[in-house]
Structures are given as structure tokens and as C-alpha cells.
C-alpha positions as CSV (number, residue, x, y, z in Angstrom):
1,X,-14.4,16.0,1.7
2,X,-17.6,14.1,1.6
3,X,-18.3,11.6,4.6
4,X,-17.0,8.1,4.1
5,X,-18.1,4.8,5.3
6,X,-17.7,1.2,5.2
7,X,-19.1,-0.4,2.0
8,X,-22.7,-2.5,2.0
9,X,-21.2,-6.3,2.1
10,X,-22.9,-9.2,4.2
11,X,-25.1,-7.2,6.2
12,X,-22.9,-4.8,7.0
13,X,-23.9,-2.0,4.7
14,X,-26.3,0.0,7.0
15,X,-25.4,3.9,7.1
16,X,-24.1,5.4,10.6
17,X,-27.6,6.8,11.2
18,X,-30.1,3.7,11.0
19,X,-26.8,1.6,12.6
20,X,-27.3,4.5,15.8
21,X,-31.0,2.4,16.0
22,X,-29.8,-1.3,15.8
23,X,-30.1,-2.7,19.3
24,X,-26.7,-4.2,21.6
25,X,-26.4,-7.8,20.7
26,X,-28.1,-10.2,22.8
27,X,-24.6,-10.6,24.8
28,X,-25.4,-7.2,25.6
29,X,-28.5,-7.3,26.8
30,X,-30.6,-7.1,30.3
31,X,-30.0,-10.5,31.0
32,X,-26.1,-10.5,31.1
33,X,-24.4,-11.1,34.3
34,X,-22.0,-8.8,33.3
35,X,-23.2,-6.2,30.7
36,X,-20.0,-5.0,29.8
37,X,-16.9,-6.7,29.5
38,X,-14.5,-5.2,28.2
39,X,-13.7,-2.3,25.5
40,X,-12.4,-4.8,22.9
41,X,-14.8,-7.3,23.1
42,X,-17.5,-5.2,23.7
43,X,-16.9,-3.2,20.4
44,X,-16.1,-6.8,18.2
45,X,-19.5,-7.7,19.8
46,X,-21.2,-5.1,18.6
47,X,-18.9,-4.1,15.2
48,X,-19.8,-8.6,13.9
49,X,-23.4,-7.7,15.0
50,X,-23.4,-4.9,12.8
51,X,-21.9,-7.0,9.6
52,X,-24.8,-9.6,10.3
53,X,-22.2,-12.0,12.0
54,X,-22.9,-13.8,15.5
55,X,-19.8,-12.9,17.3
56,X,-20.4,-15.8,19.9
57,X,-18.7,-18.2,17.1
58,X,-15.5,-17.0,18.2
59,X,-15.6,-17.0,21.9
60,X,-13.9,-20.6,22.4
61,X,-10.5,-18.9,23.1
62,X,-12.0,-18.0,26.8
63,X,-10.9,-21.2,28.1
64,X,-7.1,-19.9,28.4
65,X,-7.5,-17.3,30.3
66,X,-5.1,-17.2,33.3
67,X,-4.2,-15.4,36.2
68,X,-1.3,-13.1,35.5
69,X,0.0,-12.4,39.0
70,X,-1.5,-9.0,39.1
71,X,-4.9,-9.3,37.1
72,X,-6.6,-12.2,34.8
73,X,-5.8,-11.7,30.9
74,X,-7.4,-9.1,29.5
75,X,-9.4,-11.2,27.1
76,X,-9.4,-10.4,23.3
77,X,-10.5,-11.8,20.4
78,X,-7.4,-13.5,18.2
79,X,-6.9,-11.8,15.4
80,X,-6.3,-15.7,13.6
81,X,-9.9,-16.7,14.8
82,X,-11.0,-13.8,13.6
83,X,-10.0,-14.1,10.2
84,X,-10.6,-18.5,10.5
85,X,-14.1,-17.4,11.1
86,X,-15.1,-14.2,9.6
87,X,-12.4,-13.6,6.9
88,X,-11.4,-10.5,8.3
89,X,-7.7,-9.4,8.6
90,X,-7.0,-7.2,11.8
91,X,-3.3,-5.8,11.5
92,X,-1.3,-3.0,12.8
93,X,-1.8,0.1,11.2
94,X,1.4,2.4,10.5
95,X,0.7,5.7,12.4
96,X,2.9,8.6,10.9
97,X,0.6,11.2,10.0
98,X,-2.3,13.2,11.3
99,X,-4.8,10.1,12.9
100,X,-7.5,12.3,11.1
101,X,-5.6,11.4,7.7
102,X,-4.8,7.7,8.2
103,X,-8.6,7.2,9.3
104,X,-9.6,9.0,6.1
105,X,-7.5,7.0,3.8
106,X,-8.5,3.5,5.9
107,X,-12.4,4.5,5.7
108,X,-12.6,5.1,1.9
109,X,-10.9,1.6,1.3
110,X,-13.6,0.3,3.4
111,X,-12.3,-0.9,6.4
112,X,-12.8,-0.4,9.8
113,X,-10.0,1.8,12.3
114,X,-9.1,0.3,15.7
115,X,-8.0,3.1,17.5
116,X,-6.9,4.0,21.2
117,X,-8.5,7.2,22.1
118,X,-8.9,9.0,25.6
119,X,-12.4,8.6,27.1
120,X,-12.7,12.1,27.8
121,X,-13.6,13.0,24.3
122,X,-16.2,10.3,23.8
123,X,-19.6,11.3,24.4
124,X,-20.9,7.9,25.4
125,X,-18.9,7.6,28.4
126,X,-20.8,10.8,29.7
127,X,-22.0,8.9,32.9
128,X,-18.2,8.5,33.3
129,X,-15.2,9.6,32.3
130,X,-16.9,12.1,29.4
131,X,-14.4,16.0,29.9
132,X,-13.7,14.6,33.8
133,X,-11.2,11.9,33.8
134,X,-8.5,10.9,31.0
135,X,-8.7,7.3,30.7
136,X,-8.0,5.1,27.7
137,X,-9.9,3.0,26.0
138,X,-10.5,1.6,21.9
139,X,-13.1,2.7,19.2
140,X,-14.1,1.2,15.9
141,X,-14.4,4.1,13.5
142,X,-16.1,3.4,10.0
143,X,-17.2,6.6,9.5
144,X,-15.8,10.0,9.2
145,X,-16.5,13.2,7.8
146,X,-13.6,15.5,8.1
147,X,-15.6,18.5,6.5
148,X,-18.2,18.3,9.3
149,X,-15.2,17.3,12.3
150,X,-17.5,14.6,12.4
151,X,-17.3,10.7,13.0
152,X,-19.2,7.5,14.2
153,X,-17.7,4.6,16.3
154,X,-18.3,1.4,17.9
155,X,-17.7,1.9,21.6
156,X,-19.0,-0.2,24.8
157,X,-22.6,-1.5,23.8
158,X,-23.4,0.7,20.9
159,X,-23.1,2.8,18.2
160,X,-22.0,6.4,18.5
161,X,-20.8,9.8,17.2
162,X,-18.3,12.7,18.1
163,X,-17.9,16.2,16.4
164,X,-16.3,19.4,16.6
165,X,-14.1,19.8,20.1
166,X,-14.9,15.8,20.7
167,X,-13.8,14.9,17.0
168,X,-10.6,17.2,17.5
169,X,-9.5,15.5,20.5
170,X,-10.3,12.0,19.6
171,X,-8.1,12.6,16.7
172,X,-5.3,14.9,18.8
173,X,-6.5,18.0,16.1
174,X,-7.1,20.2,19.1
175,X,-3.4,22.7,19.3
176,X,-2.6,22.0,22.7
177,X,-2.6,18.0,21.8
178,X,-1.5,18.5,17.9
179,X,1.6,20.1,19.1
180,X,2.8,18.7,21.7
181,X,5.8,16.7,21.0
182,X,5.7,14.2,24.2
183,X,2.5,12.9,23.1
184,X,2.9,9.2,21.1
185,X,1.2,8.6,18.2
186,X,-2.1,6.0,19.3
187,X,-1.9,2.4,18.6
188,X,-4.2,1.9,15.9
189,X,-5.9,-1.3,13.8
190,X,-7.1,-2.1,10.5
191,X,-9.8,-4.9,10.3
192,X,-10.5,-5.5,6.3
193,X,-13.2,-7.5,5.4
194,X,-11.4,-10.0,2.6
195,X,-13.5,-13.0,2.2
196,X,-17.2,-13.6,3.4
197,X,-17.4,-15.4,6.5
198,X,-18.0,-19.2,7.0
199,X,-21.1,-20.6,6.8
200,X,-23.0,-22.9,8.5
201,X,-21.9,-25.9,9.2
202,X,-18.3,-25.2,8.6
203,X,-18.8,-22.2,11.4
204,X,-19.6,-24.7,13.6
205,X,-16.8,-27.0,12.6
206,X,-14.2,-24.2,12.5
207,X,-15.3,-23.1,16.1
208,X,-15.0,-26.5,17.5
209,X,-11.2,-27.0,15.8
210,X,-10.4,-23.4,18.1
211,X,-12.0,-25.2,21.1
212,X,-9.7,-27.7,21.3
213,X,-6.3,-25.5,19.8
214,X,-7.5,-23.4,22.5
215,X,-7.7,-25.7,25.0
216,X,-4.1,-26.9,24.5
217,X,-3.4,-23.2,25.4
218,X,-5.4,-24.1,29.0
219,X,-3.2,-22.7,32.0
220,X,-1.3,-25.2,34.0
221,X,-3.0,-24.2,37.4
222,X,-6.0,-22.9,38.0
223,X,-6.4,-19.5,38.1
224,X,-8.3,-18.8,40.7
225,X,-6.1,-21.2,42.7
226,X,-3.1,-18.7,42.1
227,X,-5.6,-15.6,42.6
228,X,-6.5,-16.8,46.0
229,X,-2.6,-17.4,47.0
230,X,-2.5,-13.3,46.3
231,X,-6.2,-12.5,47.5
232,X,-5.0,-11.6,51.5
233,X,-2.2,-9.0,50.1
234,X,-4.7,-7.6,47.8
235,X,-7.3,-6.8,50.1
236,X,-4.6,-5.3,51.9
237,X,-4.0,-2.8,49.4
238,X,-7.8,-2.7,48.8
239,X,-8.2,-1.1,52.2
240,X,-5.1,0.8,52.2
241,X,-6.4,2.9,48.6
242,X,-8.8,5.0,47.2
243,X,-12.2,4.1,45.4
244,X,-10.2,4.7,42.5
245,X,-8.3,2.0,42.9
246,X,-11.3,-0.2,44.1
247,X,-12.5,0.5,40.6
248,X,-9.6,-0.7,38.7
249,X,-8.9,-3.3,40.4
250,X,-12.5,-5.0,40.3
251,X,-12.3,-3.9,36.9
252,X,-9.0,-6.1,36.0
253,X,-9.8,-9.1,38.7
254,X,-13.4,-10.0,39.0
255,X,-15.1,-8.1,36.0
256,X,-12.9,-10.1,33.9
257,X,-12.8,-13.3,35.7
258,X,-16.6,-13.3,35.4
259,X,-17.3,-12.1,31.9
260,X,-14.6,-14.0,30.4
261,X,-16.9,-17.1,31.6
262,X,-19.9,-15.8,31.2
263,X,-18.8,-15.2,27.5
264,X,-17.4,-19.0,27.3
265,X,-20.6,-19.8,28.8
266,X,-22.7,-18.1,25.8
267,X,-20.4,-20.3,23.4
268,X,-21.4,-23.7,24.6
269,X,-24.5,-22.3,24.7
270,X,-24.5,-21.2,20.7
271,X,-22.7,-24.6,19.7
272,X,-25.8,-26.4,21.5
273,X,-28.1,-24.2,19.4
274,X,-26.0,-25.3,16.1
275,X,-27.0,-28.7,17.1
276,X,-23.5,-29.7,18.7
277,X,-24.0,-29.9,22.1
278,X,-23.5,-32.5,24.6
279,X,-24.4,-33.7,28.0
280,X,-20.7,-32.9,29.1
281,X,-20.2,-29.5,27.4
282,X,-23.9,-28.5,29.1
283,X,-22.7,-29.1,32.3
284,X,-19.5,-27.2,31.4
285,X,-22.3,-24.1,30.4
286,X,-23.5,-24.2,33.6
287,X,-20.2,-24.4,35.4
288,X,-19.3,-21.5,33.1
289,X,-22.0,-19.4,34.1
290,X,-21.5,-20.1,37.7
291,X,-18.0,-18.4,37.7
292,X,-19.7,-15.3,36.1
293,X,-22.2,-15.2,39.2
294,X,-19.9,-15.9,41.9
295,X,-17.3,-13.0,40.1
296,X,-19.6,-11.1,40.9
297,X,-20.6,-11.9,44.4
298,X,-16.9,-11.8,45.1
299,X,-17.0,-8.3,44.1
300,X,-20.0,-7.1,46.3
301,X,-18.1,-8.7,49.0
302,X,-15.1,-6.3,48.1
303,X,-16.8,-3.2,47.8
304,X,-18.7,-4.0,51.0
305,X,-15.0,-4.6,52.3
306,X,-13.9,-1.4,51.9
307,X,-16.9,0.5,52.9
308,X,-16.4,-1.0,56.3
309,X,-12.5,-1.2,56.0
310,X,-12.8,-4.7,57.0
311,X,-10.9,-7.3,55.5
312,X,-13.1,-10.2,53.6
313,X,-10.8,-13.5,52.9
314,X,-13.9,-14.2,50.9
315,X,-13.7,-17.8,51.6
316,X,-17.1,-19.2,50.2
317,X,-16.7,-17.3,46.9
318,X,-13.3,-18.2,46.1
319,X,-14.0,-22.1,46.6
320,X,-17.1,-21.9,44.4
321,X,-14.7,-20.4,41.9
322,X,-12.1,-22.8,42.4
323,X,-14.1,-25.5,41.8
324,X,-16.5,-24.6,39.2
325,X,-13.2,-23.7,37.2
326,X,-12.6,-27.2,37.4
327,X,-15.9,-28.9,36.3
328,X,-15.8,-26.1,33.4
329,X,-12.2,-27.7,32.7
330,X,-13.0,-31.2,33.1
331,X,-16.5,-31.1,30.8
332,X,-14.6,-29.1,28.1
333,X,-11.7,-31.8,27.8
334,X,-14.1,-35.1,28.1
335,X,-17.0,-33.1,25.6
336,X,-13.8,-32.3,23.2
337,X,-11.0,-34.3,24.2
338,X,-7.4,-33.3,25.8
339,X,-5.2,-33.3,22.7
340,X,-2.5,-32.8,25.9
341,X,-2.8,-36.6,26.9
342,X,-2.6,-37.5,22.9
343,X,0.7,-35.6,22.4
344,X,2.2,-37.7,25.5
């Protein structure tokens, strides 16, 4: 079977290898607090960059993020804002067959596979978890060649490919994966490009409209308020574990405390470029992009923490936190208004 890939349409219609050349998104660049996010957004970043999209028009669903007792939501993309902004349709795909097969059949209608794949197989994570450690993670595929056990993907800050023992385990090919019964079929998700994307100005109207539904979605406490109620307990554990666990916990609690912002941050920063900004929602901006700095402060602190095995109440960072959650807050309800007080 020849290779298949996703149709030319809007800017999207570059083949896998000049698309291996495009450079990361701007989001993605040297200057970003925090490079990487996570493996969600950072593929969306990158898989809208590709179509000739500016995936910042979507980030105003940022503002709802919460602390969820344990880590701060995992931030995604809606699939509604999604299709509001770009007019593509992210669903659930049925998984019954070989993944190789359902990828296939998805690829040659020209849309894009979501898929949750094990990290070991993925040559970009080479500095990682690349044939060392089994961790999951999510690819964009919009290319495959099952001829050539060959595919490409949107992964982290780029554009990649995986053949022959990698392509086999990505897709669970390999026998000692293919037949093993105890092994769940992936979660997978089909993004289909069904109407061009909005144009300017109703982009910038549309995003502004998610602003404020998404700001009716804003937690009742601040976050960092409950995160700091926890913090003593979980530098307790901190000390008492493995780097391991150092890792995935600055991975679920800072990292995306601070990129979520820094993200929010790059949205007030677009809508100003659109010519929407406002003295309030710039201050909110830099608010925004304080919380991404201080996140990360927090988590120097931490990992200095551990190497002593010294417990850090990590006062100073917390309070900048604490309250440049609120100004971000309080500029994003006066520059857009709090629909909350209207409904009362």
C-alpha cells in the first residue's frame, strides 16, 4: 500500500518530509519560560502551525484551570473551541481492529489520528524515555506507510518519524505486544478538518466570546491558595521518594501551573496584536507571565529541596503565586467583564 497523508487544504498540505524542516511555533521557541508543556498541547501547537493556523486563538480556556487536590488540570485544548475556531471535529475513534488498520483507513480520508502510544518506541524522546523507560504519552499521525512499517507524527515540538521495530510497537504489531490479551486497545482521536477556519476579525470575536464562557468556568478558590494548604505534606513525600517521583510530580504541579499561564499569557498577548487589547488585560499579560516565572522558581527551590533533603515551605514563591493569580483574575473580569455578577 502506497504511503498516505493528509490532503493540501489551508496550508496544511506540505508532505512529511519538507514538514520534518518547518521550525516549532514561536510558543515553542528559545524564549519560552517553559518550552514544553504538555504532550497535547504541544502537539495541537505544532499539528495548527502546520495547517497555517495560529494555535494561540484558542488558548483563552487557561483561565479555568484549577487545583485538583493532587495536581493542577492537565490542560487541553476543548474539542468545542476547537471546532468554534478552526472547524475541526476531534472525536473518539472506535478501536476494534489492528491500530495499524484504523490509522490506515483514518489517513486516506484525510484526517489526522490522536493516538496514545508508549514513549519507548518514539525516537524523539531519545534523550528520554526512547527503548529505556515505558511511559505514555499522545502522537498526531497523518502519515503512514504500512509497506515501508513507516510513519510520521506530531510529537513534543516537532515533526517526526518511526519505522520498522519503532513502527511495530507504536502500533502493538510487534508478537509479544500483538498477542497479548491483557493489553487494552489505545485511546485514540480523529481530528477532521470540515470547514476552513475563521477568519480575521470573527477569530478575534469568537476568541473573546471563549474568554468570557471560559471565565464563567473560573475555580471558586484560588488555586494556588488550595495548593499551598497541601504544599507541607507534599514536600514530605518529596523527600521521602525517588527522583522519579521528583520528576512527575514537578511535571503535574509546577510545569503545569506555569505553562498553563505562560500560554494564557501569549493569548492576551495575540488579542493585543489583533488590535483588542486593553490597559487591564495587559496588566493581566504580565500577571500571567509572572506565574509562569515564579512556577518555575518554585521548582528550582524543589529540586534543590531534595538534593539537600531539606524541607522548603517555599514561602516567597507561593505568595507571588498567590497573588499574581489574583491580579491575572481581577484584569481578566474588569477587561471582559464577570458574566458571574450579571447572572445574580
Amino acid at each position: 500500500m502506497k504511503s498516505t497523508t493528509v490532503p493540501s487544504e489551508g496550508g496544511g498540505g506540505l508532505d512529511a518530509t519538507t514538514r520534518t524542516s518547518v521550525q516549532p511555533h514561536a510558543l515553542h521557541g528559545p524564549d519560552a519560560t517553559w518550552q514544553e508543556t504538555n504532550c497535547y498541547i504541544d502537539l495541537w501547537i505544532e499539528l495548527l502551525h502546520a495547517w497555517g493556523l495560529d494555535p494561540r486563538a484558542a488558548l483563552p480556556f487557561t483561565v479555568a484551570q484549577d487545583f485538583e487536590g493532587d495536581h493542577f488540570t492537565f490542560f487541553k485544548y476543548p474539542q468545542a473551541d476547537l471546532e468554534t475556531l478552526y472547524g475541526t471535529v476531534v472525536q473518539e475513534m472506535a478501536v476494534y481492529d489492528t491500530l495499524q488498520a484504523h490509522v490506515v483507513t483514518q489517513v486516506e480520508r484525510g484526517h489526522t489520528v490522536l493516538v496514545e502510544v508508549d514513549s519507548y518506541y518514539l525516537p524523539d524522546t531519545h534523550a528520554t524515555a526512547y527503548k529505556r523507560e515505558h511511559v505514555k504519552t499522545t502522537v498526531a499521525i497523518d502519515n503512514i506507510d504500512p509497506h515501508a512499517q513507516r510513519l510520521s507524527y506530531y510529537h513534543s515540538l516537532g515533526y517526526h518519524s518511526a519505522q520498522d521495530e519503532d513502527y511495530r510497537g507504536l502500533l502493538r504489531l510487534s508478537p509479544e505486544l500483538g498477542s497479548n490479551g491483557n493489553i487494552l486497545f489505545p485511546y485514540a482521536e480523529c481530528a477532521k478538518r470540515v470547514r476552513p477556519a475563521l477568519t480575521m476579525p470573527a477569530m478575534a470575536d469568537a476568541s473573546v466570546a471563549l474568554m468570557r464562557q471560559h471565565l464563567d468556568r473560573l475555580p471558586a478558590i484560588n488555586p494556588v491558595t488550595l495548593w499551598r494548604r497541601e504544599f507541607d505534606a507534599h514536600m514530605d513525600t518529596l523527600l521521602a521518594r525517588d527522583d522519579a517521583y521528583f520528576h512527575l510530580y514537578t511535571f503535574n504541579l509546577p510545569r503545569q501551573l506555569g505553562a498553563n499561564f505562560e500560554m494564557l499569557h501569549h493569548w492576551l498577548r495575540w488579542l493585543d496584536e489583533q488590535g483588542r487589547g486593553n490597559p487591564l488585560a495587559a496588566r493581566a499579560a504580565e500577571s500571567a507571565a509572572s506565574i509562569a516565572a515564579e512556577a518555575k522558581v518554585l521548582q528550582f527551590r524543589l529540586a534543590r529541596a531534595v538534593a539537600r533533603r531539606r524541607a522548603d515551605p517555599c514561602t516567597q514563591s507561593l505568595d507571588v503565586l498567590e497573588c499574581c493569580y489574583d491580579k491575572t483574575v481581577e484584569g481578566l473580569l474588569s477587561a471582559f467583564g464577570d458574566t458571574r455578577l450579571a447572572a445574580a
